[in-house]
C-alpha positions as CSV (number, residue, x, y, z in Angstrom):
1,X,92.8,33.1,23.8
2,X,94.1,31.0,26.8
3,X,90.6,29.9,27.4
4,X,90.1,28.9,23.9
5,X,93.6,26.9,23.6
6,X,92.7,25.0,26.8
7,X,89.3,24.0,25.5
8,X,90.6,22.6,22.2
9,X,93.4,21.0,23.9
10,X,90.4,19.0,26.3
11,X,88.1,18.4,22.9
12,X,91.4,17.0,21.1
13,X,92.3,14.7,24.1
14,X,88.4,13.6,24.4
15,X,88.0,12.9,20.7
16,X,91.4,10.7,21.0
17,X,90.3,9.3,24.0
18,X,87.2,7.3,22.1
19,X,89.8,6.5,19.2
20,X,91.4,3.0,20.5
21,X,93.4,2.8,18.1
22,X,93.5,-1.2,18.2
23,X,90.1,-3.8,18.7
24,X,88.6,-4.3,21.2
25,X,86.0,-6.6,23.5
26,X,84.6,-3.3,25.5
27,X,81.4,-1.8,24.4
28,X,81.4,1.5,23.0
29,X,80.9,4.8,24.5
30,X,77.5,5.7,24.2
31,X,77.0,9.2,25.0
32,X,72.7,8.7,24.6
33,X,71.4,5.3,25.1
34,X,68.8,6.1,23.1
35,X,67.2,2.4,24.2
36,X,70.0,0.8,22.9
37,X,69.6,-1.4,26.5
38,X,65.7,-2.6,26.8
39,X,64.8,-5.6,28.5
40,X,63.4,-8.1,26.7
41,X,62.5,-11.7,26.0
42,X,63.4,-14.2,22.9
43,X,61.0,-16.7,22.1
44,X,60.7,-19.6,24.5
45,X,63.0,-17.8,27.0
46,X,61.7,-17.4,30.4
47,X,60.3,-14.6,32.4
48,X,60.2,-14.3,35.9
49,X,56.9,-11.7,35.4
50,X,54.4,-14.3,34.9
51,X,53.0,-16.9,37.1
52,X,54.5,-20.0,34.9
53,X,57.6,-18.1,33.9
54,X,56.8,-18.0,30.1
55,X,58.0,-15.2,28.3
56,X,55.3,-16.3,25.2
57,X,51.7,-16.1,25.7
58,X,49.0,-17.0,24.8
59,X,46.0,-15.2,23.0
60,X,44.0,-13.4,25.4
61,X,40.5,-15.4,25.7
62,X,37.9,-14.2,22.9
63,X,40.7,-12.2,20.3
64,X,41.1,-12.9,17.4
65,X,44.8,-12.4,15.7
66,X,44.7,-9.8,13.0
67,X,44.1,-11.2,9.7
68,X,42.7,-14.6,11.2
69,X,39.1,-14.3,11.2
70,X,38.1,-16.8,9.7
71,X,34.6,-16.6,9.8
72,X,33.4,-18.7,6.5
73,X,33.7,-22.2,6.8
74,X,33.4,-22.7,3.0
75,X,36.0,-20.8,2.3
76,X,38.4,-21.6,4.9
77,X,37.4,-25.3,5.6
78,X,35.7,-26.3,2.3
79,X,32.7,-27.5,4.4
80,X,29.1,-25.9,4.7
81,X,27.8,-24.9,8.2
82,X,26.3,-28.9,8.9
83,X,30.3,-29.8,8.4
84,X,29.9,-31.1,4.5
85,X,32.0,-30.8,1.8
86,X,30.6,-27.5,-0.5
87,X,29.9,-28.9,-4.2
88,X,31.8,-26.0,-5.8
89,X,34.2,-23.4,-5.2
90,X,33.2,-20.4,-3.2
91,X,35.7,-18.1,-5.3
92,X,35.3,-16.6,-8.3
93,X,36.9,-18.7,-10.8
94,X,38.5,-17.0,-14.0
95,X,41.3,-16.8,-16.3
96,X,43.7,-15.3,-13.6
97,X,42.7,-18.2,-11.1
98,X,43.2,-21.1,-13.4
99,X,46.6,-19.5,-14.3
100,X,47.4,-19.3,-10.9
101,X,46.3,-22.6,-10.5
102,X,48.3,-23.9,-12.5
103,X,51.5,-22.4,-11.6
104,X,51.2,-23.6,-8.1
105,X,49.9,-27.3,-9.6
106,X,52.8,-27.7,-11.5
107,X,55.1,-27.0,-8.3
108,X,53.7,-28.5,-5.8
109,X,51.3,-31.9,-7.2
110,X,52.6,-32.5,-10.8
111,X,55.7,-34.5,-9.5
112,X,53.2,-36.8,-7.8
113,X,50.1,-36.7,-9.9
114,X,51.8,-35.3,-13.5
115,X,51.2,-32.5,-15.6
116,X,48.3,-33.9,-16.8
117,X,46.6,-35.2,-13.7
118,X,47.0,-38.8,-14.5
119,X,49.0,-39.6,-11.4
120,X,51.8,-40.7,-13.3
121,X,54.5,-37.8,-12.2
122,X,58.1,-37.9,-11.8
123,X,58.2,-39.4,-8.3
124,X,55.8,-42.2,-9.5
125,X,57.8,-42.9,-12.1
126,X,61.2,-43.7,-10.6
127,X,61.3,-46.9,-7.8
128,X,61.5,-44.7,-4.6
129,X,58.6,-46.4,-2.8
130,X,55.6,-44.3,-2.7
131,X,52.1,-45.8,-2.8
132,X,50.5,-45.1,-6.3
133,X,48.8,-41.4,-6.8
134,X,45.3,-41.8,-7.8
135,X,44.4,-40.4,-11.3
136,X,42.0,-37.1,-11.4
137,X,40.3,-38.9,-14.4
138,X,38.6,-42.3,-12.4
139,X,34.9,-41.5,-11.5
140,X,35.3,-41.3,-7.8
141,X,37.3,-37.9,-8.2
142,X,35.6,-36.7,-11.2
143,X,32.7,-36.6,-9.3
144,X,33.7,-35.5,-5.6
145,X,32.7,-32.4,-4.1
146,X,35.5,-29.5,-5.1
147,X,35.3,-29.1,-1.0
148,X,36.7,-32.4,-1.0
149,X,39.4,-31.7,-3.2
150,X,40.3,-28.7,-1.0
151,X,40.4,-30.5,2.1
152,X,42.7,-32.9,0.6
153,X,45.5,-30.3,-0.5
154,X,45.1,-28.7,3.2
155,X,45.1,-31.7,4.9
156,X,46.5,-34.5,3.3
157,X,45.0,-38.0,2.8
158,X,46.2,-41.3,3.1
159,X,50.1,-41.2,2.5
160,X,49.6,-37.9,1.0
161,X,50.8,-35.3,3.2
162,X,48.8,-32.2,4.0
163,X,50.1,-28.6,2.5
164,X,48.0,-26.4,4.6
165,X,51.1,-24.8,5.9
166,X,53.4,-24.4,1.9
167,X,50.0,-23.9,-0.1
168,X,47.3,-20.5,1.0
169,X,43.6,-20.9,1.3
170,X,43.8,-19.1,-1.6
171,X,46.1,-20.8,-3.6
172,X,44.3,-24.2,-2.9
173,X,41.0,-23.0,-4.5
174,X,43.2,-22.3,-7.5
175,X,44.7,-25.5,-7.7
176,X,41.1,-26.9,-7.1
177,X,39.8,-25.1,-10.3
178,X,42.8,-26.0,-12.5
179,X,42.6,-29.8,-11.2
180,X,39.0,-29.1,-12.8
181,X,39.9,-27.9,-15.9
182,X,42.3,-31.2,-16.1
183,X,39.3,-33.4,-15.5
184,X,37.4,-31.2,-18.2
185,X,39.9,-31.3,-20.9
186,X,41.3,-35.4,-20.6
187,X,37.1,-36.1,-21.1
188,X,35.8,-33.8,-23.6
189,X,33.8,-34.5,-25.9
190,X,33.2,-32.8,-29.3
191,X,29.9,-31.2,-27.9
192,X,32.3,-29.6,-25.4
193,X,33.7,-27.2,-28.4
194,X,32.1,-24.4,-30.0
195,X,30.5,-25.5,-33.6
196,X,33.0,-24.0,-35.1
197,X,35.7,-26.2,-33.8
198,X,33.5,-29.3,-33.8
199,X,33.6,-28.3,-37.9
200,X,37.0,-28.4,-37.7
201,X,37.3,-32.0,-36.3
202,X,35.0,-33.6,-38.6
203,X,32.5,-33.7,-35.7
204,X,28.6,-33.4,-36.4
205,X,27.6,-29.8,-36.0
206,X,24.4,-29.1,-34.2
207,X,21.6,-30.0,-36.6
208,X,22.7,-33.5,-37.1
209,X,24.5,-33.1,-40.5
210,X,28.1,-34.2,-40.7
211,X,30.5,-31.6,-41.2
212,X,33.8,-32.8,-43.3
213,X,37.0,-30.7,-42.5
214,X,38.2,-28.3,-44.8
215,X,34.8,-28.5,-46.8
216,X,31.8,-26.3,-46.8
């Protein structure tokens, strides 16, 4: 019983011991470090390991980071293997792209070149100085490669700045279609809609015959 008394008396004292009682600047007792204290190095810190004391390196010669293989120009560049722009897009447009598309058009180009793509967006419409955006709709655009287009978003042109780094590779084929579907829909013509809507509009059906809204 002695035995037991004195040991409870030490566990007491050691568990009061690590209780302070007030704050303090000492570190706590650690009983396992459990690599709690590793070296190492912050970015751009220094280390005394390598020759030029750099704690950041480099990529070793001839890897590849994970996930940055980029191994198709068209897709990644917008340019075919000779360096040109590609004539379309190298993705699969659809419904889900155009939408996308047009999310990311209306955040990032609209306040520049509108909603509509006739470069007349927010910005350009207040006096803050910035050179003109170009309307979608002029021939030159209209009828530029869609790798052109791309390069432009990633890149930038002129005094437009490049959003390679706030806008994905993927993102900016998206924006490419929707800017498409802009140009498509500010130039239709009635032969761009199916008969029936043609009907609808008054517009001469396929045959020749004029078609009178509302009438059969």
């Amino acid at each position: 019983m002695r035995r037991l008394f004195v040991t409870g008396l030490m566990l007491v004292a050691l568990l009061l011991a690590g209780c302070r009682g007030t704050q303090s600047d000492n570190p706590p007792f650690h009983m396992n470090l459990d690599m709690d204290f590793q070296p190492k190095f912050g970015p751009q810190e220094a280390n005394p390991y390598f020759e030029d004391g750099a704690a950041m390196r480099a990529p070793v010669s001839g890897t590849v980071p994970r996930g940055e293989l980029r191994d198709s120009s068209a897709l990644y560049q917008g340019r075919t293997a000779d360096g040109d722009y590609v004539d379309q897009i190298p993705i699969a447009v659809n419904r889900e792209v155009l939408e996308r598309g047009r999310e990311r058009y209306e955040i990032q180009c609209s306040v520049c070149h509108g909603k509509t793509g006739d470069g007349n967006g927010v910005i350009m419409r207040g006096d803050y100085g910035y050179t003109p955006a170009p309307s979608y709709h002029v021939g030159r655009l209209r009828e530029s490669p869609d790798g052109y287009l791309y390069d432009v978003i990633a890149n930038g042109v002129r005094s437009m700045p490049a959003y390679g780094q706030k806008v994905s590779v993927m993102d900016r084929w998206a924006i490419v279609a929707y800017i498409r579907a802009l140009q498509r829909s500010q130039n239709a013509t009635p032969d761009d809609l199916p008969p029936g809507e043609r009907a609808k509009l008054g517009a001469a059906p396929e045959g020749g015959a004029t078609a009178q809204a509302g009438t059969e």
